[in-house]
Backbone bond lengths (Angstrom), bond angles and torsions (degrees), N, CA, C in turn:
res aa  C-N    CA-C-N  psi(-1)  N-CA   C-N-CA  omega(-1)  CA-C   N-CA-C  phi
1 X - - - 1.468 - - 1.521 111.24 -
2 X 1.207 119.57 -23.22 1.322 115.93 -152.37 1.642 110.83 -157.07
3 X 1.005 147.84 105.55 1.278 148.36 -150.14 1.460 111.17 -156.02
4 X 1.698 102.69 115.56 1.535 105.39 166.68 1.493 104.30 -120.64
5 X 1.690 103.36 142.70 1.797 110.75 -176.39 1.521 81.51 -131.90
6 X 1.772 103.27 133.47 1.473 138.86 154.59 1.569 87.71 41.76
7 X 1.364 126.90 62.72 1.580 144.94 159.30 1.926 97.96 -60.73
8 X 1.204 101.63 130.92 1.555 98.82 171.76 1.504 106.90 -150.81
9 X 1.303 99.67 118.37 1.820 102.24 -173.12 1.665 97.26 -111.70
10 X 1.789 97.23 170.53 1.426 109.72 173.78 1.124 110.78 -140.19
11 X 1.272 115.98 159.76 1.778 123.04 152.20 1.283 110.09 -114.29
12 X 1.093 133.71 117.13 1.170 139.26 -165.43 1.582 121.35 27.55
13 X 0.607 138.30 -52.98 1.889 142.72 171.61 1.534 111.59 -143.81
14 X 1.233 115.37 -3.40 1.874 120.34 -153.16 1.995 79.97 -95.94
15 X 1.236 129.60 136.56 1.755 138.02 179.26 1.788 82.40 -73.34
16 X 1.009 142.40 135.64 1.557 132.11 144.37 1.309 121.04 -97.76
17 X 1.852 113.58 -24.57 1.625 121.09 169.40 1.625 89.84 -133.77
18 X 1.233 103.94 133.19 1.603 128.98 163.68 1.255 115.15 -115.66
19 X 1.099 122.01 93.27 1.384 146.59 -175.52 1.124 134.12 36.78
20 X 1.832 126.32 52.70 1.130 140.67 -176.73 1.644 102.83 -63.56
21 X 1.990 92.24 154.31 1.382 99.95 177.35 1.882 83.59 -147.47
22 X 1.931 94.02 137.84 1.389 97.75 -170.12 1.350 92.23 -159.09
23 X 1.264 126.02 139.32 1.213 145.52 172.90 1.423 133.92 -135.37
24 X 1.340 120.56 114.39 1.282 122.41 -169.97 1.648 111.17 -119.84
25 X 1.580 99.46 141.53 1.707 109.79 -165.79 1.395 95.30 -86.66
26 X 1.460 108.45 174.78 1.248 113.25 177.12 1.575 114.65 -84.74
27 X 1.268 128.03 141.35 1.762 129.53 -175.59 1.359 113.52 61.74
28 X 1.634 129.52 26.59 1.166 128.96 177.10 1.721 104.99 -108.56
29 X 1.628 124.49 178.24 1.563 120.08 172.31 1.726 88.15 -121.18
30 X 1.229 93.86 119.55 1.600 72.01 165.78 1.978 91.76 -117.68
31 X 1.228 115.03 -177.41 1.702 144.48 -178.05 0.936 125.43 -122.07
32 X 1.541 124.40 103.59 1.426 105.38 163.25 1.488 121.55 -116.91
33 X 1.440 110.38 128.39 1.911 112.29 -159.56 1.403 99.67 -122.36
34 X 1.174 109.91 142.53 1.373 124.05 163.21 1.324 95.24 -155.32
35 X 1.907 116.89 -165.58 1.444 142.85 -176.22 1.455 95.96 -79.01
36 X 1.486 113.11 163.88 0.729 140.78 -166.09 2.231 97.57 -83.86
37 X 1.399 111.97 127.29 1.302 107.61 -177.56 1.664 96.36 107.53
38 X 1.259 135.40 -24.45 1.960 131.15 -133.82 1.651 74.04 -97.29
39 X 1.139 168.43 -75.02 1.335 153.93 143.43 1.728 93.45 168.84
40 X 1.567 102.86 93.04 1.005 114.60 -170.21 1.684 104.61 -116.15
41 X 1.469 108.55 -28.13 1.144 114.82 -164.81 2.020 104.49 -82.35
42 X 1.831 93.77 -32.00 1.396 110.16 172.30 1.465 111.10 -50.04
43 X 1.388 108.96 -55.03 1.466 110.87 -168.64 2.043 108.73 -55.95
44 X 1.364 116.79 -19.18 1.511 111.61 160.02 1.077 121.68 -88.99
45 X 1.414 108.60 -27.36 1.690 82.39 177.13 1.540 114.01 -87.00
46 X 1.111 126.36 3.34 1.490 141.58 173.49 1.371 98.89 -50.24
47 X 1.946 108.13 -63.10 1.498 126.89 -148.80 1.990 79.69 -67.98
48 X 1.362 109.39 -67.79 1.330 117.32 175.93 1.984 126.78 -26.07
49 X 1.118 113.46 -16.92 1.293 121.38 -165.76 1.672 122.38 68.97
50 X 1.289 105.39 -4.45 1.796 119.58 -172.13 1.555 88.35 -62.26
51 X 1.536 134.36 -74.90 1.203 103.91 -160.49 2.371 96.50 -112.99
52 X 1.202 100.97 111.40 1.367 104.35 -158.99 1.608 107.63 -72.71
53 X 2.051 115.41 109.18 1.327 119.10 169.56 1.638 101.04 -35.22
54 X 1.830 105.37 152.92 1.162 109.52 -171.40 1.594 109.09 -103.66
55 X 2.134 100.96 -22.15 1.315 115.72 166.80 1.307 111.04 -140.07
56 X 1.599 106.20 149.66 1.587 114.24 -176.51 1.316 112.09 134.21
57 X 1.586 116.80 -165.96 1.529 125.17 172.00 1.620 112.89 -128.24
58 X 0.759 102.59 130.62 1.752 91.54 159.01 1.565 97.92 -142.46
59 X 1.447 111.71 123.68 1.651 133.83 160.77 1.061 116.94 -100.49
60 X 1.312 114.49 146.91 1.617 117.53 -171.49 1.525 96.72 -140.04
61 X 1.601 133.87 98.13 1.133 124.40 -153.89 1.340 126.28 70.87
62 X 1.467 133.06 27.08 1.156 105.49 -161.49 1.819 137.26 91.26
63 X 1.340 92.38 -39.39 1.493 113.50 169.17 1.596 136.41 -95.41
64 X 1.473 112.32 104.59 1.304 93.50 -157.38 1.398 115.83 -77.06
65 X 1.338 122.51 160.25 1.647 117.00 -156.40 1.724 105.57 -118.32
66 X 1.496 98.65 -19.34 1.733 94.58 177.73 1.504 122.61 -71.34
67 X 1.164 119.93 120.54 1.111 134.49 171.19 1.632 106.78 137.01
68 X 1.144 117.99 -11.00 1.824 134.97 -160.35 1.529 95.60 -92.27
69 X 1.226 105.55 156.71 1.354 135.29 166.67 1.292 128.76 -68.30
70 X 1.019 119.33 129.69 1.820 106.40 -175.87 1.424 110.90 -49.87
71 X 1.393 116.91 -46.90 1.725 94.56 -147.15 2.007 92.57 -75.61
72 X 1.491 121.90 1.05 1.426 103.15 -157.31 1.860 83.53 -98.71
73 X 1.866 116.58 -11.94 1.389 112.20 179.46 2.011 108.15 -66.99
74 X 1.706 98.00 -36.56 1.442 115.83 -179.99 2.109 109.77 -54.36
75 X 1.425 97.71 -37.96 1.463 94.30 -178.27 1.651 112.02 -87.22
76 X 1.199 104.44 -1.74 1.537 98.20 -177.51 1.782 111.15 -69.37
77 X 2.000 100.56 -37.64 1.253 110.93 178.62 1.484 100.98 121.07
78 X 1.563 108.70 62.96 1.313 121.07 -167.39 1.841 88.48 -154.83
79 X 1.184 90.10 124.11 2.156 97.72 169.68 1.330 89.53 -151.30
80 X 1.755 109.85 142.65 1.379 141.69 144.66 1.483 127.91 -83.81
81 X 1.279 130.16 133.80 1.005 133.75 144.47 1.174 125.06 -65.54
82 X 1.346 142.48 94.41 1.112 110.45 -173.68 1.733 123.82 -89.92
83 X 1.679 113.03 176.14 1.546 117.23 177.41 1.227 80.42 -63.67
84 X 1.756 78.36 154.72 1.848 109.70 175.67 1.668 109.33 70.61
85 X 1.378 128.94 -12.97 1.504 119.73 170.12 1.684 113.65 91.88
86 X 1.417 126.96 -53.27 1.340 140.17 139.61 1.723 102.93 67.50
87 X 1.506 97.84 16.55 1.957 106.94 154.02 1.409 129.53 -36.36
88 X 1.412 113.87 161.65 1.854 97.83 179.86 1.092 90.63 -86.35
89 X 1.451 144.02 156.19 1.144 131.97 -165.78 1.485 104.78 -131.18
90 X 1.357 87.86 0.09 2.487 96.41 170.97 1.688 94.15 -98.10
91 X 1.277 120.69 -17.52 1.498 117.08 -158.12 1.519 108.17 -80.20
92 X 1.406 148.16 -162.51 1.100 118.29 171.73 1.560 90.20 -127.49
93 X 1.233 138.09 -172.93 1.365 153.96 -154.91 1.502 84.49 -66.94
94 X 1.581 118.65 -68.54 1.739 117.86 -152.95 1.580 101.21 -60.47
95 X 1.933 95.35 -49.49 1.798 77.24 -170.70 1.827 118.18 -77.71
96 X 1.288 107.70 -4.07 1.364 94.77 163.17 1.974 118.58 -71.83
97 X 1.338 98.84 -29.24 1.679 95.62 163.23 1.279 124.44 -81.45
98 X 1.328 104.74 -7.68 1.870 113.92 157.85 1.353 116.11 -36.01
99 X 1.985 97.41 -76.17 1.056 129.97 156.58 1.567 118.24 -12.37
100 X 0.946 122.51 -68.75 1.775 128.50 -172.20 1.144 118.71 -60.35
101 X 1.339 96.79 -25.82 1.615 113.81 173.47 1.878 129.96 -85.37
102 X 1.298 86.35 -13.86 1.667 109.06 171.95 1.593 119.04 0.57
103 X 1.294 100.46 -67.93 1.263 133.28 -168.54 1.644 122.89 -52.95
104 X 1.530 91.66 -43.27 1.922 108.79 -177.38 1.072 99.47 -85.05
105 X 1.512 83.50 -164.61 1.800 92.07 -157.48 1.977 82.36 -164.45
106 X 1.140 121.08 2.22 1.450 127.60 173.51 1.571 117.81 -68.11
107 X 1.204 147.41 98.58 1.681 103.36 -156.09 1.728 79.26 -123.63
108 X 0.856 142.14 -16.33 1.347 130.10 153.69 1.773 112.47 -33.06
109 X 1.713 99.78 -79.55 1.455 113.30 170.02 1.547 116.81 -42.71
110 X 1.466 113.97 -33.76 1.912 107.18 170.40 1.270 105.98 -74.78
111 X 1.630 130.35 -34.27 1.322 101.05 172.20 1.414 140.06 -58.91
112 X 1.450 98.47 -37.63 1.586 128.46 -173.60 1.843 88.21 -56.76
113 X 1.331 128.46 -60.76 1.247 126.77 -171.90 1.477 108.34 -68.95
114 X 1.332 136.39 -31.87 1.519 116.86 172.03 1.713 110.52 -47.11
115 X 1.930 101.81 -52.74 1.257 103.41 -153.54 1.779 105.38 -73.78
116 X 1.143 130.10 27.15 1.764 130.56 -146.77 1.794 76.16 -137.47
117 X 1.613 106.60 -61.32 1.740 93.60 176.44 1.887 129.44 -54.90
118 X 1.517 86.95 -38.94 1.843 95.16 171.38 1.765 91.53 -58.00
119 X 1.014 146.99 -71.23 1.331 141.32 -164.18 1.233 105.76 -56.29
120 X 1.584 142.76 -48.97 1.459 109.10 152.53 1.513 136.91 -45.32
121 X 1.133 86.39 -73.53 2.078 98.48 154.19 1.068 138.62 -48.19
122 X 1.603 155.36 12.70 0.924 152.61 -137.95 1.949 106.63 -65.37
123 X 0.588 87.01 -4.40 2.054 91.83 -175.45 2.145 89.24 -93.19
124 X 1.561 106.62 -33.82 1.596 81.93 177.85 1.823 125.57 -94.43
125 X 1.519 91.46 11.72 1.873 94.56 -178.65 1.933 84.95 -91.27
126 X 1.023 122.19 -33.04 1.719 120.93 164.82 1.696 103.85 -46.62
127 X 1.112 115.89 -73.17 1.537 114.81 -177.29 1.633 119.99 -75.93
128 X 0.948 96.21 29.27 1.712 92.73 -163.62 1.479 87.65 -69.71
129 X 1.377 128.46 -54.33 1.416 97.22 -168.00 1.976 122.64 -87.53
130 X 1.154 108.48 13.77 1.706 135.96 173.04 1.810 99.72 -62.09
131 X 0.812 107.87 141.68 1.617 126.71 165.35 1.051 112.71 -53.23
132 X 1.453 138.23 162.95 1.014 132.29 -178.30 1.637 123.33 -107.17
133 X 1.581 101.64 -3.56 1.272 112.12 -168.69 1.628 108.48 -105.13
134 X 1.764 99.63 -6.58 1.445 111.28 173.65 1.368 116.70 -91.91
135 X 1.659 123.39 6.76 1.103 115.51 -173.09 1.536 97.88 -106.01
136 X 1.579 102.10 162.33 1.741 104.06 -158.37 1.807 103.41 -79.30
137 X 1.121 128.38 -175.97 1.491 144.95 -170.18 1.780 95.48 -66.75
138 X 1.044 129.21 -34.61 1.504 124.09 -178.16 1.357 117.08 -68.32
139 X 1.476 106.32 -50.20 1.509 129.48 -164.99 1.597 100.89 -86.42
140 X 1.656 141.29 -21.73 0.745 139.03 -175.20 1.945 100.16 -75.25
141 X 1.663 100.60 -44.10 1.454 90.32 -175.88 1.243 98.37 -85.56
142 X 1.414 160.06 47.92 1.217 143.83 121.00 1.148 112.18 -99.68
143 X 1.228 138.77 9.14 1.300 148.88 147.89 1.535 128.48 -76.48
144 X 1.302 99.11 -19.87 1.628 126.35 -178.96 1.567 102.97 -81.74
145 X 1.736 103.05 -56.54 1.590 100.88 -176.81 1.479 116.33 -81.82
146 X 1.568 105.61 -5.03 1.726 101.38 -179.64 2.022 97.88 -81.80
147 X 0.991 98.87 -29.40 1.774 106.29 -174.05 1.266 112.46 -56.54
148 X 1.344 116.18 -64.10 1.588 123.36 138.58 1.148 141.71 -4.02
149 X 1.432 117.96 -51.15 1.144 122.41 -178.04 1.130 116.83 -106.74
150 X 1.800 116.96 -8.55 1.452 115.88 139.24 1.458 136.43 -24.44
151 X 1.008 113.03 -27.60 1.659 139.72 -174.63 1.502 108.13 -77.65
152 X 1.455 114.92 -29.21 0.953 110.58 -166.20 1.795 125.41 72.26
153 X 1.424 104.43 36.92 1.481 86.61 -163.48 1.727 110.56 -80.29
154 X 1.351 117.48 -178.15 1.473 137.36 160.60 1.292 118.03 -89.72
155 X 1.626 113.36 -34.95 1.212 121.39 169.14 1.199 134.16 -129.96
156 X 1.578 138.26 91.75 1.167 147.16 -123.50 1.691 103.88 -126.68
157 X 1.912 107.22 104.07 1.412 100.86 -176.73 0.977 131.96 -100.03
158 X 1.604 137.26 125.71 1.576 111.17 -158.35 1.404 91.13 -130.93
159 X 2.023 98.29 138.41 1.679 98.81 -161.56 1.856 76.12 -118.15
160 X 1.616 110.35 130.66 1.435 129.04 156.98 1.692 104.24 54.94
161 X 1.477 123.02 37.87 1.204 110.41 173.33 1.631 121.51 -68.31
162 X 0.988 117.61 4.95 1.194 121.18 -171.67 1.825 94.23 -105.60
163 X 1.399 125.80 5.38 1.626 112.24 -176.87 1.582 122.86 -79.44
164 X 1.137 109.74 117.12 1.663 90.95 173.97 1.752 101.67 120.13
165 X 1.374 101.38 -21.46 1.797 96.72 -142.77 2.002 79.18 -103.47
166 X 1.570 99.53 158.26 0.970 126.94 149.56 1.027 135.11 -8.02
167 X 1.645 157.50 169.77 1.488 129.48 164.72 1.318 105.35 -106.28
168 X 1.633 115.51 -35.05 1.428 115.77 151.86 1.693 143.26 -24.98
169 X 1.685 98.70 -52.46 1.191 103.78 166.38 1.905 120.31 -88.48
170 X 1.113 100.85 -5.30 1.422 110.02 -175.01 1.441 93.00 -72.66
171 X 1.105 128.66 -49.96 1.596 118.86 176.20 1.590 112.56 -76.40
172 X 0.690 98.45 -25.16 1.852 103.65 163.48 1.560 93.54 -49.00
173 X 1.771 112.50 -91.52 1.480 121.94 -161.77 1.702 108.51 -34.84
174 X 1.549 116.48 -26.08 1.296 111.83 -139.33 1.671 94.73 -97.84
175 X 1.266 118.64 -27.43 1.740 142.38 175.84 1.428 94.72 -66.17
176 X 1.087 107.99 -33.32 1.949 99.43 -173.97 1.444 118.72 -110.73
177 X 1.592 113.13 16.91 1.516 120.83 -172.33 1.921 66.89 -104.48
178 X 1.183 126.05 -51.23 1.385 123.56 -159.96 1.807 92.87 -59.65
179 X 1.129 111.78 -71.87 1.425 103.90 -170.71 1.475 118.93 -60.25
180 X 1.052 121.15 4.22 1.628 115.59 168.05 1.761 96.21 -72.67
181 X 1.187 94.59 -52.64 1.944 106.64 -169.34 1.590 103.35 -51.26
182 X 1.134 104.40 -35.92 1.671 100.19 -163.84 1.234 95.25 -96.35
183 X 1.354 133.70 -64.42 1.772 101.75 172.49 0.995 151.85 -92.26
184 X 1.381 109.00 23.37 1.772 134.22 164.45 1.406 115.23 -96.44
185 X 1.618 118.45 -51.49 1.157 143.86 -167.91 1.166 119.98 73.59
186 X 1.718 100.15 40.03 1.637 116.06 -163.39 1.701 90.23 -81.59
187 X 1.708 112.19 136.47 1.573 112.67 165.52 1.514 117.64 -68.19
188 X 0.872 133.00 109.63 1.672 136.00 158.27 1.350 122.23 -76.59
189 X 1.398 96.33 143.06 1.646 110.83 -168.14 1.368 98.77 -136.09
190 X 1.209 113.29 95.51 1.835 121.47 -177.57 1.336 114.62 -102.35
191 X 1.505 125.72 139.67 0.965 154.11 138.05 1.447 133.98 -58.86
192 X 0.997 132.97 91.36 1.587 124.15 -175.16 1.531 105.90 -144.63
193 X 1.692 96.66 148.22 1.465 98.62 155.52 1.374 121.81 -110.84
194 X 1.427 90.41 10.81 1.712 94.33 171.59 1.662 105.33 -92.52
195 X 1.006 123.48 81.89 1.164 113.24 176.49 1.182 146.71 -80.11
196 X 1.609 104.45 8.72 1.482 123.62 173.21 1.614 102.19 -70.89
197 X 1.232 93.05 -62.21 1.239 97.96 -179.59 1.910 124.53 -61.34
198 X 0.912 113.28 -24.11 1.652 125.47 -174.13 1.625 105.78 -88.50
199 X 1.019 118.22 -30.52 1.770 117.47 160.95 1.706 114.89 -87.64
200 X 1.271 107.26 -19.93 1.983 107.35 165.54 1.431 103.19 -63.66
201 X 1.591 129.71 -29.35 1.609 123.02 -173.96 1.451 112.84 -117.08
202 X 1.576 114.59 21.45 1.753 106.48 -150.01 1.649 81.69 -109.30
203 X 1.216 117.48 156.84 1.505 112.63 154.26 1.329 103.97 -71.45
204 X 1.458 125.44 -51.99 1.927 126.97 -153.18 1.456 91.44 -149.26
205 X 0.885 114.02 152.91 1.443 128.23 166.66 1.899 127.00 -125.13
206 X 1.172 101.82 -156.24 1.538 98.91 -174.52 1.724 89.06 174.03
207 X 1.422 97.57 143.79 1.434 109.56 -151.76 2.231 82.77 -139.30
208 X 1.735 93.98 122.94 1.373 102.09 -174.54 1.910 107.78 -119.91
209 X 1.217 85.14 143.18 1.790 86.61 176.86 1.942 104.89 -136.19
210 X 1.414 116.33 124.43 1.303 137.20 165.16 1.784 101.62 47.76
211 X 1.371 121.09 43.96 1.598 146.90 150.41 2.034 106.50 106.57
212 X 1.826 105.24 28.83 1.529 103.27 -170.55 1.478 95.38 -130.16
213 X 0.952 87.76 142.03 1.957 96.63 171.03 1.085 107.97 -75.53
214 X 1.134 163.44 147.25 1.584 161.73 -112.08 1.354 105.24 -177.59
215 X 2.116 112.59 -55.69 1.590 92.46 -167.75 1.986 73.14 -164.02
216 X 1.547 97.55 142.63 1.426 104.48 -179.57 2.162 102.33 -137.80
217 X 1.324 98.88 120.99 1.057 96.08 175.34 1.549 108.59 -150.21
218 X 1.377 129.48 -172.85 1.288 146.02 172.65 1.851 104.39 -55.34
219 X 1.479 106.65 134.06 1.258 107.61 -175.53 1.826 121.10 -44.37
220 X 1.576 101.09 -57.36 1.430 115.96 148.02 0.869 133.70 -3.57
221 X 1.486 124.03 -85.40 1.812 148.63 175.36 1.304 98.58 -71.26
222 X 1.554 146.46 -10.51 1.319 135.65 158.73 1.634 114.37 -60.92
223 X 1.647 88.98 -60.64 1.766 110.27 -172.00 1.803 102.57 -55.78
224 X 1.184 105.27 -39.68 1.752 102.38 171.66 1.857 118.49 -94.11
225 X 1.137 102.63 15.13 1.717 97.67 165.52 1.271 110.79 -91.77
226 X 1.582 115.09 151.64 1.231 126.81 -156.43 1.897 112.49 -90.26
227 X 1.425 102.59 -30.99 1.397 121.82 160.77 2.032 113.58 -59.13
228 X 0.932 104.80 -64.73 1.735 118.58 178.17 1.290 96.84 -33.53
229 X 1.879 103.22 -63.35 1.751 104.37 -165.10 1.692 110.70 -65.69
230 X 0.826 90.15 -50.73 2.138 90.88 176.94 1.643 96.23 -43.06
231 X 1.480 120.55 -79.50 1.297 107.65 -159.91 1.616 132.49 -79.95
232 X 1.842 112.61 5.17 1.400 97.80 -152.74 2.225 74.09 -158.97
233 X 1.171 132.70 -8.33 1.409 137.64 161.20 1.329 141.92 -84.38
234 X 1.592 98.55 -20.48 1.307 123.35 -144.95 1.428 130.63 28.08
235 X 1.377 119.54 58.66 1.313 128.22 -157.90 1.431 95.05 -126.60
């Protein structure tokens, strides 16, 4: 579904990805974890067009996406979550899922998808008409990934939704990144530095250090390598 070869981004002169290669199947989760800084968050907004590789490929279907605009990457059937959650926060819950929906023009099919997110969410069909900036750090990121999936995407990227939050709800978020996959068969592309947790739901992963892919294997054989656990398990 999704394929980047020798991706290389910048910020002004600083390399942030030096020639990543990453590939994601269709209806799988894969993970990619490293430290905080290793440019994990870069590698989405790359796919995203937010900060545009200067060399490389990235296809999404077949279609290559570098050089494109976000909102035409958003209609292909590509949404981010982004770190930090980044809701309207004057808007209220519905019209921020307005929002996600921007794009269509289905409004039958947007209803059907509000009422499918309240059934993940049930705490945001309560706030639906609440602000968005009044809802607490948990509820904001399930408000983030329900907005998202307003879009309807195929490929749904979520960078560090688990930061900040609770440990309670962290297994909350993490049960329902799984059940999006299993009854949508939406592909996920996660971000975490929790990586205990992000290889318990990933099919495969890929493990990055200071903008290089280092070591890519089965979620499994990550969670039991002896390197992974020292630096990224605390084991």
């Amino acid at each position: 579904m999704l394929e980047l070869r020798n991706v290389q981004t910048y910020y002004g002169n600083i390399k942030a990805l030096k020639g990543i290669d990453i590939t994601v199947n269709a209806g799988e989760i894969i993970t990619l974890i490293g430290a905080n800084g290793a440019g994990k968050s870069t590698t989405l907004m790359s796919i995203c067009g937010i900060v545009p590789p200067r060399e490389g490929s990235i296809r999404f279907k077949e279609r290559e996406l570098r050089g494109m605009d976000t909102d035409r990457i958003v209609g292909f059937g590509i949404s981010q979550v982004p770190e930090g959650r980044h809701i309207f926060p004057h808007l209220t819950v519905r019209e921020n899922l307005d929002m996600g929906a921007f794009l269509r023009r289905d409004k039958a099919e947007i209803s059907r998808d509000i009422e499918y997110v309240y059934e993940l969410f049930p705490i945001l069909a309560e706030r639906r008409n609440q602000a968005g900036g009044t809802l607490s750090g948990g509820e904001q990121q399930m408000l983030a990934i329900s907005r998202a999936l307003m879009a309807r995407p195929t490929l749904l990227l979520l960078d560090e939704p688990s930061l900040g939050l609770a440990p309670l709800i962290v297994q909350q978020i993490f049960e329902i990144i799984s059940q999006i996959n299993r009854e949508n068969g939406t592909t996920i592309f996660l971000v975490e530095q929790n990586a205990f947790q992000a290889l318990k739901v990933a099919n495969r992963g890929y493990v990055m250090e200071t903008g290089t892919i280092t070591m890519t294997d089965t979620a499994e054989n990550l969670l039991n390598n002896e390197d992974v656990k020292r630096a990224y398990l605390g084991v």
